[in-house]
C-alpha positions in Angstrom: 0.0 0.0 0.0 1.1 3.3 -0.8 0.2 6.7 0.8 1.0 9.8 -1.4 1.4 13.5 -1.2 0.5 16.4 -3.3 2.4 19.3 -3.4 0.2 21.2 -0.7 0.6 17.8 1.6 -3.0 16.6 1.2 -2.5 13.1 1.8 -4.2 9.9 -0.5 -4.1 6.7 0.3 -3.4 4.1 -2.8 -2.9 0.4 -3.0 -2.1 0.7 -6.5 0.4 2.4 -8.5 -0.4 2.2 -11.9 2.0 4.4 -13.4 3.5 7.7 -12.8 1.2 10.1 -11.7 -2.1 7.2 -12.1 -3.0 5.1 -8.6 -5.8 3.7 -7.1 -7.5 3.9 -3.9 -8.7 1.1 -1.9 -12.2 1.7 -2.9 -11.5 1.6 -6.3 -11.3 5.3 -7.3 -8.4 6.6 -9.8 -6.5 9.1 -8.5 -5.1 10.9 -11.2 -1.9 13.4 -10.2 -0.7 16.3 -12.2 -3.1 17.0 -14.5 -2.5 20.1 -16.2 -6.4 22.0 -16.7 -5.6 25.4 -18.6 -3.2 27.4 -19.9 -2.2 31.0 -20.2 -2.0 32.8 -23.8 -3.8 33.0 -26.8 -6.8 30.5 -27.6 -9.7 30.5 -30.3 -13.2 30.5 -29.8 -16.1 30.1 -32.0 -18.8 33.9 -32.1 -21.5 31.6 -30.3 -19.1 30.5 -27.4 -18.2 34.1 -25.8 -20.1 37.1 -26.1 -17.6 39.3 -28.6 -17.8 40.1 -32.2 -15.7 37.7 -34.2 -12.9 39.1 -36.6 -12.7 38.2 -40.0 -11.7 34.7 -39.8 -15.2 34.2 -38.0 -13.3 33.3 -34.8 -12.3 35.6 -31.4 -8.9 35.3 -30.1 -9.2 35.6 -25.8 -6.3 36.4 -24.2 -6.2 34.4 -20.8 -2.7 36.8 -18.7 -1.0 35.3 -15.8 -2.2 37.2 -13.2 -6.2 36.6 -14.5 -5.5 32.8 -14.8 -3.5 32.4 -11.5 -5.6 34.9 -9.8 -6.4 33.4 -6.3 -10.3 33.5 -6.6 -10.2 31.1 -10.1 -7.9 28.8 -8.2 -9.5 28.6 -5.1 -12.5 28.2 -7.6 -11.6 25.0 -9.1 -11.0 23.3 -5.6 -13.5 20.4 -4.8 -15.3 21.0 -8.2 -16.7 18.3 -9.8 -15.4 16.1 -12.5 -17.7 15.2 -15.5 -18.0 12.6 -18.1 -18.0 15.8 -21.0 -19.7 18.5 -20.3 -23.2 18.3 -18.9 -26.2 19.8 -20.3 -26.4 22.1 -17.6 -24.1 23.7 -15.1 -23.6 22.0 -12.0 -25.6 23.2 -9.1 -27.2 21.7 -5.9 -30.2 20.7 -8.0 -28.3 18.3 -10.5 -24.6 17.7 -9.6 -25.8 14.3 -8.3 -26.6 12.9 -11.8 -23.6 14.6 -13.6 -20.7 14.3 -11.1 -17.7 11.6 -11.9 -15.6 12.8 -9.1 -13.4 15.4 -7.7 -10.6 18.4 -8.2 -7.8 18.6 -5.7 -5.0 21.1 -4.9 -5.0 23.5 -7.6 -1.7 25.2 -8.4 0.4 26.8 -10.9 3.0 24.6 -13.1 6.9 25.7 -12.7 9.8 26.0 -15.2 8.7 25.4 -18.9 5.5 24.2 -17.3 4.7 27.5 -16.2 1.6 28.7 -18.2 -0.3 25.6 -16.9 -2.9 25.3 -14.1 -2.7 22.0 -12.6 -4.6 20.1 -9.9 -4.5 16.4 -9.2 -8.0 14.6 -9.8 -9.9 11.9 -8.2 -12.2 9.9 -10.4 -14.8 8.2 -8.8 -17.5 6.5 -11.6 -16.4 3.2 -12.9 -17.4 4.1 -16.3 -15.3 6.8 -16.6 -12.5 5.2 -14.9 -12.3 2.6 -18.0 -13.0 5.6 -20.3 -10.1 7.2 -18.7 -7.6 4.1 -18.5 -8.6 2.0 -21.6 -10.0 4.4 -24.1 -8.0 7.1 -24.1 -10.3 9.9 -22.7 -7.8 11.8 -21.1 -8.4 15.7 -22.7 -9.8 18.2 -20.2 -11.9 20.9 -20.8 -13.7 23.5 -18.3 -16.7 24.7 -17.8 -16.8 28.3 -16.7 -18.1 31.7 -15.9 -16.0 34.7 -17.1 -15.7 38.6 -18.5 -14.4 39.3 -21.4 -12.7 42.8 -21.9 -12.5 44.3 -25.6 -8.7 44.4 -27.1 -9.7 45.4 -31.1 -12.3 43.6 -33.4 -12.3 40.0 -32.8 -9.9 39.8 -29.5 -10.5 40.0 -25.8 -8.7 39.8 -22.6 -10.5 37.0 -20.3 -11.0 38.0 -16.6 -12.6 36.9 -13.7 -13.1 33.0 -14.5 -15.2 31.0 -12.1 -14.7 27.5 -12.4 -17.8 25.4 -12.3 -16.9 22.0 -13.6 -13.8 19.9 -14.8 -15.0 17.5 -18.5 -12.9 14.4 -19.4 -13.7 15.1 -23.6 -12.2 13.5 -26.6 -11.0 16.9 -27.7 -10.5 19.7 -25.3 -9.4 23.4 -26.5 -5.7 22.7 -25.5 -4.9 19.4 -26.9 -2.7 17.1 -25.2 -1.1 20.3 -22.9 -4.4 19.9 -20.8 -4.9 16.5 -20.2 -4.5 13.6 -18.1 -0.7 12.4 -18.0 0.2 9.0 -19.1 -0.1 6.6 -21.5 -1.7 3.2 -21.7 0.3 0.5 -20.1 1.5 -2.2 -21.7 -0.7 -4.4 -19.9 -3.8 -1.9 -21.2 -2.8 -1.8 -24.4 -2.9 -5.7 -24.7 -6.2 -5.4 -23.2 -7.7 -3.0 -26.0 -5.9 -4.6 -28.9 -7.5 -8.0 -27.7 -11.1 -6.1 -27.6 -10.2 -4.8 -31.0 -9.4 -8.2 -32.1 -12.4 -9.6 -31.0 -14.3 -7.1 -32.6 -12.6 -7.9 -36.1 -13.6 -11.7 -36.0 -17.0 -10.6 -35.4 -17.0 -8.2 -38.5 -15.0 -11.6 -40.8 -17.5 -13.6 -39.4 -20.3 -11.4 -40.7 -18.7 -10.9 -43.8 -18.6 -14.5 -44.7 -21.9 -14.8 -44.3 -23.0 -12.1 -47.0 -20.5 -14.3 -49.3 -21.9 -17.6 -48.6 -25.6 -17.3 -48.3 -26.7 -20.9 -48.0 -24.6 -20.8 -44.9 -25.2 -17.4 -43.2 -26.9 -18.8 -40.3 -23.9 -20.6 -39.1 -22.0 -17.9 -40.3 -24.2 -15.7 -38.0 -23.9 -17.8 -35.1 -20.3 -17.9 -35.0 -20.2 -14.0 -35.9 -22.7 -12.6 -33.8 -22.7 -15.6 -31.1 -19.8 -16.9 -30.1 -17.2 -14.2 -30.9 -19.5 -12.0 -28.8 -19.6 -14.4 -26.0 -15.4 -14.3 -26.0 -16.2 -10.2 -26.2 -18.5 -10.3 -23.0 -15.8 -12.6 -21.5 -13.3 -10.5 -22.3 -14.9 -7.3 -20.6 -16.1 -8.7 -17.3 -12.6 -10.3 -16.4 -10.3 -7.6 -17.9 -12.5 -4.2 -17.2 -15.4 -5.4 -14.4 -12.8 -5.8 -12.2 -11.0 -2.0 -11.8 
């Protein structure tokens, strides 16, 4: 068993270690360490997502400065905030946060060194679901759900100021790429576990195949495709994924 610290000596307890900054708590929850949430600097955002006049491109470059980013009221913000599987249709209040919430955001602080743009805070995910969607599929991009102001620099750009975080999404594809996002990559042990899912999948699709070829035989074909290959599948799942 291991107990760990974060950098502001909150203290987890893990059993596991799965890799560098990934462990997991006796429960069952991942505890996900270091994971870097935004960034300072120049981003792009569509007209309908801020309310500014977009330049010519169609787009409004925000400005997000040091000192509005790192301000102590948007990182004392994101602490305890919830963690969602993508962004909810709604913000989180105390009317819905029970049906949206995954789990939750720890001990936010600024990066250091070349890592110095980036807000970070360690993250504890709690849903089963999203822990396979997290270790196995590759759902690791961030993306935040927010209140802000936007200040007017010239036509189509803006200063953002004043963000109040409301919620923290695991998404396929967050604003920032692979800079915000959960650290690590599969291990090898995961990766055989996807490629033998993908594997499985493949016979499944041959199997069906064959069946448009030979006609006369597509209900074996069928059987074999659509039966047995997805017994394997379920098999598969419940020993390798059921068990986080």
């Amino acid at each position: 068993m291991n107990m760990t610290l974060t950098q502001d000596h909150g203290m987890f307890f893990t059993t596991a270690k799965l890799s560098e900054n990934m462990e997991m708590t006796p429960e069952g929850f991942l505890l996900c360490r270091n994971v870097p949430v935004a960034r300072t600097g120049s981003l792009l955002y569509g007209a309908h997502e801020v309310p500014m006049a977009p330049g010519v491109t169609g787009d409004v470059e925000v400005i997000r400065e040091d000192e509005d980013l790192f301000n102590p009221a948007t990182m004392a913000s994101l602490n305890g905030k919830d963690v969602t599987l993508r962004h909810p249709d709604k913000f989180i209040s105390a009317e819905n946060w029970r049906n949206v919430s995954r789990g939750t955001v720890l001990d936010p602080r600024r990066g250091s060194g070349t890592e110095s743009d980036l807000l970070f805070v360690d993250v504890l995910v709690k849903d089963a679901e999203c822990i396979r969607k997290v270790r196995h599929d590759g759902l690791r991009q961030i993306s935040l759900g927010y209140h802000a102001n936007y200040v007017p620099l010239a036509p189509g750009k803006c200063r953002q100021r004043g963000m109040i975080v409301n919620h923290v999404a695991l998404v396929e594809q967050g604003r920032c790429g692979e800079r915000c996002a959960v650290r690590d990559e599969m291990t090898e042990e995961e990766q055989m576990d996807k490629q033998e899912i993908m594997d499985a999948e493949k016979r499944g699709m041959e199997a069906g195949l064959l069946a448009a070829v030979y006609l006369f035989h597509g209900i074996y074909w069928w059987a074999i495709g659509f039966g047995v290959c997805h017994i394997i599948f379920g098999l598969i799942m419940y020993f390798k994924y059921d068990k986080v």
